[in-house]
C-alpha positions as CSV (number, residue, x, y, z in Angstrom):
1,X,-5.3,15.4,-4.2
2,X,-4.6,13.1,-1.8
3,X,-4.5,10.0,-4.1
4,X,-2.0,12.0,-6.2
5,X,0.3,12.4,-3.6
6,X,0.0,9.1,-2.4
7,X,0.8,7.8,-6.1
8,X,3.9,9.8,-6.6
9,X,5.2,9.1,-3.9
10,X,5.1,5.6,-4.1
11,X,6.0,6.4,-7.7
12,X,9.1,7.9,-6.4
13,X,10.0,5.3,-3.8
14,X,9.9,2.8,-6.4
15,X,12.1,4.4,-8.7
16,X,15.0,6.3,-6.5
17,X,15.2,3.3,-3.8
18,X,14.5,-0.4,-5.3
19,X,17.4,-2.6,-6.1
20,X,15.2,-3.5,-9.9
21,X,17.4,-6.7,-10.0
22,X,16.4,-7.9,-6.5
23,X,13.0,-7.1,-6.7
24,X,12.5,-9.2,-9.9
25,X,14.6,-12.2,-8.7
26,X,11.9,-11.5,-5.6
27,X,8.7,-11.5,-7.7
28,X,9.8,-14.6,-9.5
29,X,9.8,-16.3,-6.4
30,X,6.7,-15.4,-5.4
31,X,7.1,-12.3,-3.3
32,X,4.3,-11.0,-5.3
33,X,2.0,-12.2,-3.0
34,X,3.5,-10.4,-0.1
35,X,3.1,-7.1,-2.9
36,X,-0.6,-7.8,-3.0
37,X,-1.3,-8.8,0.8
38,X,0.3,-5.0,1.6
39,X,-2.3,-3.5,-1.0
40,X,-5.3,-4.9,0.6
41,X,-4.1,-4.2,4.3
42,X,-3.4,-0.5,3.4
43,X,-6.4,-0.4,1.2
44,X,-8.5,-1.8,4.0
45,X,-6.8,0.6,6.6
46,X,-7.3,4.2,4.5
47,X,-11.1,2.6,4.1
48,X,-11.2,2.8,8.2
49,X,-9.7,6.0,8.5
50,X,-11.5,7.8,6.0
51,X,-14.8,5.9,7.3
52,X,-17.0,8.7,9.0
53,X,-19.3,5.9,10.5
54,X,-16.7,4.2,12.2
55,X,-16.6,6.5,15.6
56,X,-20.2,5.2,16.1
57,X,-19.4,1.5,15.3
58,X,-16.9,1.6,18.0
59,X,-17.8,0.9,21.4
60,X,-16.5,3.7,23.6
């Protein structure tokens, strides 16, 4: 459920809010690289969140 909502609302961000002529004059310069590095740091974040383990990894 959460994955939906995380999906549309991306979904909806993308398509009310982006300038569609900027973003591909962007991505043809390369700013799809930034696109990805923001994928893997928020996929890496929710990982850590979600983690149960990670309250005993951490030192207190």
């Amino acid at each position: 459920m959460t994955a939906i909502l995380i999906v549309l609302t991306v979904v909806a961000y993308l398509a009310l809010l982006v300038d569609w002529k900027d973003l591909i004059g962007v991505l043809g310069q390369g700013g799809w690289v930034s696109i990805v590095l923001y994928v893997v740091l928020t996929a890496f974040i929710v990982v850590i969140l979600t983690n149960p383990d990670i309250p005993h990894i951490v030192p207190h």
